[in-house]
LUMSE-998138 format. One record per residue: residue number from 0; x, y, z of N, C-alpha, C in turn. Coordinates in nm, 4 decimals, padded with zeros to 6 digits. Layout:
+------+----------+----------+----------+----------+----------+----------+----------+----------+----------+
| resi |     n_xx |     n_yy |     n_zz |    ca_xx |    ca_yy |    ca_zz |     c_xx |     c_yy |     c_zz |
+------+----------+----------+----------+----------+----------+----------+----------+----------+----------+
|  NUM |        X |        Y |        Z |        X |        Y |        Z |        X |        Y |        Z |
...
+------+----------+----------+----------+----------+----------+----------+----------+----------+----------+
***
This chain:
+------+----------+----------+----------+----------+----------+----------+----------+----------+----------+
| resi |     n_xx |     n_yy |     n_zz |    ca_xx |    ca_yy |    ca_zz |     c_xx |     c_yy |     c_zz |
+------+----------+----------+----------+----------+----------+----------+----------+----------+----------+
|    0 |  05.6109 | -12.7640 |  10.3179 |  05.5537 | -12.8953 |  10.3377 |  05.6533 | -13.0028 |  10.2922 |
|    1 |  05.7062 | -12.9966 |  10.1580 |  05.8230 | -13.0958 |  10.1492 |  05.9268 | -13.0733 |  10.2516 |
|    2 |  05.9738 | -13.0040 |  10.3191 |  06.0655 | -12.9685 |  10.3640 |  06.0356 | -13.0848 |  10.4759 |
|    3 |  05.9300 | -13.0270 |  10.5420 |  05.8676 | -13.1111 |  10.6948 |  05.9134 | -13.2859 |  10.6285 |
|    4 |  05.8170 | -13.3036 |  10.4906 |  05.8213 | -13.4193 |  10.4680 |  05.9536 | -13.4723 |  10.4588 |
|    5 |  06.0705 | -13.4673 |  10.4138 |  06.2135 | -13.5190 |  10.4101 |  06.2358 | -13.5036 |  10.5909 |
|    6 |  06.2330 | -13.4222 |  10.6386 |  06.2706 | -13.4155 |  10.7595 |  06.2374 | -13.5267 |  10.8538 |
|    7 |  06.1100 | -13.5539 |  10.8599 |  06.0480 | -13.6687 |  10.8705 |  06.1161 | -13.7855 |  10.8469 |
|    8 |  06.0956 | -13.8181 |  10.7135 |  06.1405 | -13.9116 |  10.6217 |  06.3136 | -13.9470 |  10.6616 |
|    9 |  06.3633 | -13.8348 |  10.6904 |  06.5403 | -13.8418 |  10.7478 |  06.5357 | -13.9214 |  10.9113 |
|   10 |  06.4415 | -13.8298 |  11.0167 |  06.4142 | -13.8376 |  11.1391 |  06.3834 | -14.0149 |  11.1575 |
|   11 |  06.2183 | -14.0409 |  11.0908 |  06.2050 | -14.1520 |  11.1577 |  06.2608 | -14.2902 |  11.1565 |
|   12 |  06.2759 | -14.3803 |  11.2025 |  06.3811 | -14.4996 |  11.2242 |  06.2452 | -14.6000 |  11.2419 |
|   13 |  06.2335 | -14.7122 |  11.2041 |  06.1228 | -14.8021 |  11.2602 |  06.1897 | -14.8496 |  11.3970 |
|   14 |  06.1607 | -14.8806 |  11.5125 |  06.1889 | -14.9075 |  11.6340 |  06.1170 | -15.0121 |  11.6714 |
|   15 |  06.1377 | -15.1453 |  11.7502 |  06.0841 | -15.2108 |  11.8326 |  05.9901 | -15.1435 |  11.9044 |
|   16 |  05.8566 | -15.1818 |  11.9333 |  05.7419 | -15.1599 |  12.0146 |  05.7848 | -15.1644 |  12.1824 |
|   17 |  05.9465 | -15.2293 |  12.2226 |  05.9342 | -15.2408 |  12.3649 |  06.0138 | -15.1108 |  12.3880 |
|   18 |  06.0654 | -15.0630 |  12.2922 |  06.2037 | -14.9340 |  12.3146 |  06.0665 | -14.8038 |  12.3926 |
|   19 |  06.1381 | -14.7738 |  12.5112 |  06.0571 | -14.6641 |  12.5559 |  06.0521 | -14.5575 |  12.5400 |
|   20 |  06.1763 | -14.4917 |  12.4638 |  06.1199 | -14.3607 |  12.4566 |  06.1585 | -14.3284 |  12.2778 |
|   21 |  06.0930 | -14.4344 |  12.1996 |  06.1681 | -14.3778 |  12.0432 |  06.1541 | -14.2779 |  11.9696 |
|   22 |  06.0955 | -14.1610 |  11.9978 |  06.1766 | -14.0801 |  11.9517 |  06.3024 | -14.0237 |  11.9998 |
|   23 |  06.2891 | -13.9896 |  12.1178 |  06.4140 | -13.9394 |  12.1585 |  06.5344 | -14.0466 |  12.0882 |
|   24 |  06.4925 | -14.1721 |  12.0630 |  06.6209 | -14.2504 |  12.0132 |  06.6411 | -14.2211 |  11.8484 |
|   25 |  06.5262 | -14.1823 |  11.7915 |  06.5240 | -14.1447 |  11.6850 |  06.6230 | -13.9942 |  11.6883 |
|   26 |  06.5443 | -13.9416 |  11.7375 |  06.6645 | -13.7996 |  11.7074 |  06.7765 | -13.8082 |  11.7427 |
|   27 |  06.8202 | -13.8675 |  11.8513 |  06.9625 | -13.8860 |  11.8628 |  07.0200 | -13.9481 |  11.7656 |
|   28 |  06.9567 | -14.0531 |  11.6884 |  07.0223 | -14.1109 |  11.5646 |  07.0090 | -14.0279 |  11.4472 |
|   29 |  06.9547 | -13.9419 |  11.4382 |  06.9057 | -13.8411 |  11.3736 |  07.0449 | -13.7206 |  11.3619 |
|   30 |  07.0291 | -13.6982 |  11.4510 |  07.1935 | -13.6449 |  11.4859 |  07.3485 | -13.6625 |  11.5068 |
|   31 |  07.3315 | -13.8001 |  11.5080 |  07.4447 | -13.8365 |  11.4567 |  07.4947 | -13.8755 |  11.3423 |
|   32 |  07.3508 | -13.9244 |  11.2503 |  07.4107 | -13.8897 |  11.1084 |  07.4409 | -13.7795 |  11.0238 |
|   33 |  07.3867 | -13.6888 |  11.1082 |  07.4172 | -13.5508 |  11.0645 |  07.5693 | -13.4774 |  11.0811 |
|   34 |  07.6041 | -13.4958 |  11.2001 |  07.7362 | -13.4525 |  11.2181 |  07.8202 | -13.5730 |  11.1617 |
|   35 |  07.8078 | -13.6836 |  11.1119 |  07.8793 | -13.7767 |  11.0119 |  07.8710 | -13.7459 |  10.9091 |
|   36 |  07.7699 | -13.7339 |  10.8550 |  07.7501 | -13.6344 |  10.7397 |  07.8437 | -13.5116 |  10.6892 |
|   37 |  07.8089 | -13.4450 |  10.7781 |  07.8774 | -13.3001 |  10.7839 |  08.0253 | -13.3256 |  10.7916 |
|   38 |  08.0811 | -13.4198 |  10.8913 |  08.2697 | -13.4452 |  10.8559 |  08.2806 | -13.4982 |  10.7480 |
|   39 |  08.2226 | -13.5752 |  10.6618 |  08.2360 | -13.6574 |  10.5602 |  08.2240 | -13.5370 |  10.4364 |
|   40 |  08.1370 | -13.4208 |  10.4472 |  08.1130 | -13.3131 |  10.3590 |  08.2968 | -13.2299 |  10.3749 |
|   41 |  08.3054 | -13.1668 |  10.5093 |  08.3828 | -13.1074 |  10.5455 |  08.5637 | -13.1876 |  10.5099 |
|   42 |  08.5596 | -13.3067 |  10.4835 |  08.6952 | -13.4221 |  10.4575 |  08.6720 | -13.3756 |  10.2899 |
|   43 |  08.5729 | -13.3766 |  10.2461 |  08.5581 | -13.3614 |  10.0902 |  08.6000 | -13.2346 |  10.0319 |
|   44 |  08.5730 | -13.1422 |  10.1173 |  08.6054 | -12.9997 |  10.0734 |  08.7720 | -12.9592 |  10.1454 |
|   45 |  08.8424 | -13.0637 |  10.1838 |  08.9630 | -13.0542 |  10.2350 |  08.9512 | -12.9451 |  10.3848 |
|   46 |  08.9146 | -12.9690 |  10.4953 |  08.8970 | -12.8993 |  10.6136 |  08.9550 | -12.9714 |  10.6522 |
|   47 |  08.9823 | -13.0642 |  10.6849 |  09.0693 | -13.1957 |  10.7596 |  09.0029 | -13.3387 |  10.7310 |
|   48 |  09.0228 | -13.4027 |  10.8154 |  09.0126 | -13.5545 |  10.7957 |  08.8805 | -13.6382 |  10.8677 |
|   49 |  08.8445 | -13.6689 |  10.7868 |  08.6567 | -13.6966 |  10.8930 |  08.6715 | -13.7106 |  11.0257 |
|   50 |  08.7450 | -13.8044 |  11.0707 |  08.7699 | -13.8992 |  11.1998 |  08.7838 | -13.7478 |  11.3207 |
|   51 |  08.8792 | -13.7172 |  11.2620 |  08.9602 | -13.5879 |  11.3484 |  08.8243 | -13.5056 |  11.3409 |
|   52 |  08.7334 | -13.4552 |  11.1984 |  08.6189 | -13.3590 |  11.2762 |  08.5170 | -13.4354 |  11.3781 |
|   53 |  08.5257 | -13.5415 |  11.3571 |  08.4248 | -13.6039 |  11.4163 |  08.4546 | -13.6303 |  11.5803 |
|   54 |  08.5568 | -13.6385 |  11.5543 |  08.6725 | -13.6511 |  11.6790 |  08.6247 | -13.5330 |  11.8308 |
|   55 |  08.6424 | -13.4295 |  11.7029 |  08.6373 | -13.2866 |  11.7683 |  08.4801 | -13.2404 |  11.8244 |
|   56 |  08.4328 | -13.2604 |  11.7454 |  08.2747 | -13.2944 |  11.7848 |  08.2186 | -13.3571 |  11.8887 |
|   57 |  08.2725 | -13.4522 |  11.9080 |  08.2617 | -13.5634 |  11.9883 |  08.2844 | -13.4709 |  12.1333 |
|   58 |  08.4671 | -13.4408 |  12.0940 |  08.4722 | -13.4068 |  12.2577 |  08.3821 | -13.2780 |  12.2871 |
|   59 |  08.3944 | -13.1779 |  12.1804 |  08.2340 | -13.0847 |  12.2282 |  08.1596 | -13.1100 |  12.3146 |
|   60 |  08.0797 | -13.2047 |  12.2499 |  07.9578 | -13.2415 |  12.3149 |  07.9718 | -13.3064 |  12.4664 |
|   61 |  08.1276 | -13.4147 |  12.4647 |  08.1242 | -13.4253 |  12.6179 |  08.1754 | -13.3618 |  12.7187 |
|   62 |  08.1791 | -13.2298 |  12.6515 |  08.2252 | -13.1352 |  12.7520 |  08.1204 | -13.0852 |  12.8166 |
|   63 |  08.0110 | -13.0880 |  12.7484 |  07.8523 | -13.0090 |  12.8205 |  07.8083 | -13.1224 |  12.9360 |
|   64 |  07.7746 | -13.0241 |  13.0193 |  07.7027 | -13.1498 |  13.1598 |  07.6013 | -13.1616 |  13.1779 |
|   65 |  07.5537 | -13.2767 |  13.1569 |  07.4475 | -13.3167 |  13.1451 |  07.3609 | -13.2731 |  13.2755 |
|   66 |  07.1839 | -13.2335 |  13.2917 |  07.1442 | -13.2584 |  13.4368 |  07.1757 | -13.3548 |  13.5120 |
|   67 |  07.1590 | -13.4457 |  13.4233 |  07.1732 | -13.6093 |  13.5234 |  07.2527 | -13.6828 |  13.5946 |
|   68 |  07.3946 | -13.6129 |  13.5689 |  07.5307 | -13.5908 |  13.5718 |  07.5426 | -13.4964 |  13.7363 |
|   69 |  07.4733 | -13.4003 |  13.7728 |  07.4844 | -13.3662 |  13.9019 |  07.4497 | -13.4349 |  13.9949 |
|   70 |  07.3796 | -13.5282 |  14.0070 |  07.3289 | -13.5906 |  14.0858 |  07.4626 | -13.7278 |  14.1471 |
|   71 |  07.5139 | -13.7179 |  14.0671 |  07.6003 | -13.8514 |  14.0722 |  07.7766 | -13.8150 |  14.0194 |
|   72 |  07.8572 | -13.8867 |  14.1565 |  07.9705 | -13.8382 |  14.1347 |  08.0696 | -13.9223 |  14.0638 |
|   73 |  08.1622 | -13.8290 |  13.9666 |  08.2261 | -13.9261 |  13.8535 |  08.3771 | -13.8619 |  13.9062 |
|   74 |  08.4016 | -14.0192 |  13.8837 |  08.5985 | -14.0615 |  13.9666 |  08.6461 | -14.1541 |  13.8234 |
|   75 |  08.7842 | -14.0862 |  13.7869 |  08.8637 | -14.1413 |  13.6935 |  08.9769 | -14.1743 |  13.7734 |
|   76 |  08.9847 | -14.3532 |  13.7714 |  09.0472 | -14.3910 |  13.8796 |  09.1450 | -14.5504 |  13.8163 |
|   77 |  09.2273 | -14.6369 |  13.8491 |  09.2382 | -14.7355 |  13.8283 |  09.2370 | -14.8006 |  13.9181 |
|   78 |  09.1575 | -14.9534 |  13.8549 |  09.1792 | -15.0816 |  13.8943 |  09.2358 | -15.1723 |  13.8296 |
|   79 |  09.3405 | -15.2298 |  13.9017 |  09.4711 | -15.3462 |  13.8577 |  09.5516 | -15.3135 |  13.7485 |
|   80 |  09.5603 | -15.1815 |  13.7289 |  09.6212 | -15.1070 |  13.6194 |  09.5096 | -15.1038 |  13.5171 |
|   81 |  09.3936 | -15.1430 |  13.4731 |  09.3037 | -15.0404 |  13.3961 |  09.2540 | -14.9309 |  13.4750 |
|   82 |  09.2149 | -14.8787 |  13.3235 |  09.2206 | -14.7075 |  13.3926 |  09.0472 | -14.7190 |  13.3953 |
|   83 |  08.9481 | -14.6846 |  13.5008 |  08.8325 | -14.6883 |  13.4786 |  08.7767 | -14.5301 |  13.4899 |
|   84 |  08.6446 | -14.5255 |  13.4983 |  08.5255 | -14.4317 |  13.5424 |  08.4714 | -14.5153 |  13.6032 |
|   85 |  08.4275 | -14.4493 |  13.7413 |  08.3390 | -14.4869 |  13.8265 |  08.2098 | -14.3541 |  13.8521 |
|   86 |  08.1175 | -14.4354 |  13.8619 |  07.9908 | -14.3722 |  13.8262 |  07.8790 | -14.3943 |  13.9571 |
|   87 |  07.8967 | -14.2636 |  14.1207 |  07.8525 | -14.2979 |  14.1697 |  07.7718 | -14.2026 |  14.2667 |
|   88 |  07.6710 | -14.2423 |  14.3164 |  07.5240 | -14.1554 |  14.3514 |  07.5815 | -14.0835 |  14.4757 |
|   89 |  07.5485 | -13.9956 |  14.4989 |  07.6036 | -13.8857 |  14.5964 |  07.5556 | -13.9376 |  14.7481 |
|   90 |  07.4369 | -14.0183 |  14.7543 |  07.3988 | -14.0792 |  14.8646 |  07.5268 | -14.1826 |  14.9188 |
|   91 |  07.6008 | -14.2260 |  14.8297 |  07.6387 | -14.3736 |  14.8180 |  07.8384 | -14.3079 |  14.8803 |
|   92 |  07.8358 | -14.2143 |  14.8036 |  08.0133 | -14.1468 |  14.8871 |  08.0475 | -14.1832 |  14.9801 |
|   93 |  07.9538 | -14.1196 |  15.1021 |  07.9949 | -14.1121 |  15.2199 |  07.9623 | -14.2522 |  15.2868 |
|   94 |  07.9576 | -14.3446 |  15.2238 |  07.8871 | -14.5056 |  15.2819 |  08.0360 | -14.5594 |  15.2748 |
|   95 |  08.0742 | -14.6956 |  15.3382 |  08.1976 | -14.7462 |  15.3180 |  08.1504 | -14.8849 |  15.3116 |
|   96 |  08.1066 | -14.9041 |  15.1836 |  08.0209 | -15.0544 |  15.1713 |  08.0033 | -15.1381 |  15.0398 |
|   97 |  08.0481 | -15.2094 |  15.0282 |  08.0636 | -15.2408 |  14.8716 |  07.9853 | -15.2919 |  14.7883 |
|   98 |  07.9211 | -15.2049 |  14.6904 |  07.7573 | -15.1805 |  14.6074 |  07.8155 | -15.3064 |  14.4833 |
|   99 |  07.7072 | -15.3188 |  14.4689 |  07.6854 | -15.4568 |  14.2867 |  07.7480 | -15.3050 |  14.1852 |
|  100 |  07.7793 | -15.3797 |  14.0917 |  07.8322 | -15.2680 |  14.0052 |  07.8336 | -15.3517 |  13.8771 |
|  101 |  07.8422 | -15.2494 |  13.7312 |  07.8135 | -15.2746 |  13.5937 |  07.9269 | -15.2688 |  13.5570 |
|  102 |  07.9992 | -15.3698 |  13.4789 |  08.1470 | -15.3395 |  13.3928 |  08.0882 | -15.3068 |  13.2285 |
|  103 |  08.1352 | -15.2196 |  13.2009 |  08.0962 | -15.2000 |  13.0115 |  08.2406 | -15.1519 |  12.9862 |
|  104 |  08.2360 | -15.2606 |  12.8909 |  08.3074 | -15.2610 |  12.7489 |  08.3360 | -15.1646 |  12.6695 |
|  105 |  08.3714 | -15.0723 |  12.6409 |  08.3006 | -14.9538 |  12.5209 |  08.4562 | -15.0353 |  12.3908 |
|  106 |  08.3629 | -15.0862 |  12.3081 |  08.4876 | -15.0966 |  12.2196 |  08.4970 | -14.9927 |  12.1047 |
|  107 |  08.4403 | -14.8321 |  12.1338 |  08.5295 | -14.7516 |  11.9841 |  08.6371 | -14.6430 |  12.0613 |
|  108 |  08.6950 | -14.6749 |  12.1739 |  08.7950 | -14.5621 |  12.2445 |  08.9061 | -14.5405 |  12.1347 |
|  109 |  08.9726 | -14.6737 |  12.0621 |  09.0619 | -14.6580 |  11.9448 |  09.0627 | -14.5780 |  11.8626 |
|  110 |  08.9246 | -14.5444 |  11.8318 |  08.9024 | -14.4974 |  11.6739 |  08.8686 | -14.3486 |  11.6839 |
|  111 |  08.7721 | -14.3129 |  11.7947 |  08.7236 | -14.2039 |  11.8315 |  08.7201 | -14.1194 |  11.9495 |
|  112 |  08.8188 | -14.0464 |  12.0151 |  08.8343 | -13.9995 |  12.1431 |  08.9467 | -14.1300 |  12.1689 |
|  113 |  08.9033 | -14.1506 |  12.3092 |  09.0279 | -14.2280 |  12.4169 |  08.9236 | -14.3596 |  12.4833 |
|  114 |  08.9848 | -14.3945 |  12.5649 |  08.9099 | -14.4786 |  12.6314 |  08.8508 | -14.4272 |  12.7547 |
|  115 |  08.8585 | -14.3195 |  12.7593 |  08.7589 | -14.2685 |  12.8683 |  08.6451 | -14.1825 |  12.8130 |
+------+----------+----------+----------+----------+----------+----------+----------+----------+----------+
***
């Protein structure tokens, strides 16, 4: 029963009432303090250097493919000499027509992984 209770107590996050699906946002935050955790344990006991386990972790996880990820085809490509990802629906390939599109920012490529 304590056990459940800390788990809990670790797990839940207070969330805005409009966020739709909070737990799932909870556990994902849930899990990432854990594997921060765990490099920060693992840097202490001399295994290497947080950044670098965390690093490594990182690319782990984006090596697994997501379901949601089949549906939609991903091109590592440049425009005007940045290097992008393009992120696009399998309906939409074979079209020759030019769709509205999202630019994001990601500003931690420096610190953690690359910019892709």
């Amino acid at each position: 029963a304590e056990y459940m209770g800390l788990t809990a107590y670790y797990v839940y996050l207070p969330l805005p009432s409009t966020v739709s699906e909070p737990w799932h946002l909870m556990m994902l935050d849930a899990m990432f303090r854990v594997v921060q955790q765990w490099s920060y344990l693992c840097h202490y006991i001399g295994l290497g250097h947080h950044a670098k386990l965390l690093n490594s972790w990182i690319g782990w996880s984006e090596s697994l493919t997501m379901p949601s990820a089949r549906a939609v085809k991903i091109t590592d490509t440049t425009f005007d000499g940045v290097e992008v990802r393009v992120y696009q629906p399998h309906a939409q390939v074979s079209q020759k027509m030019l769709y509205r599109s999202i630019v994001y920012i990601h500003g931690g490529g420096w610190a953690l992984l690359s910019t892709k």
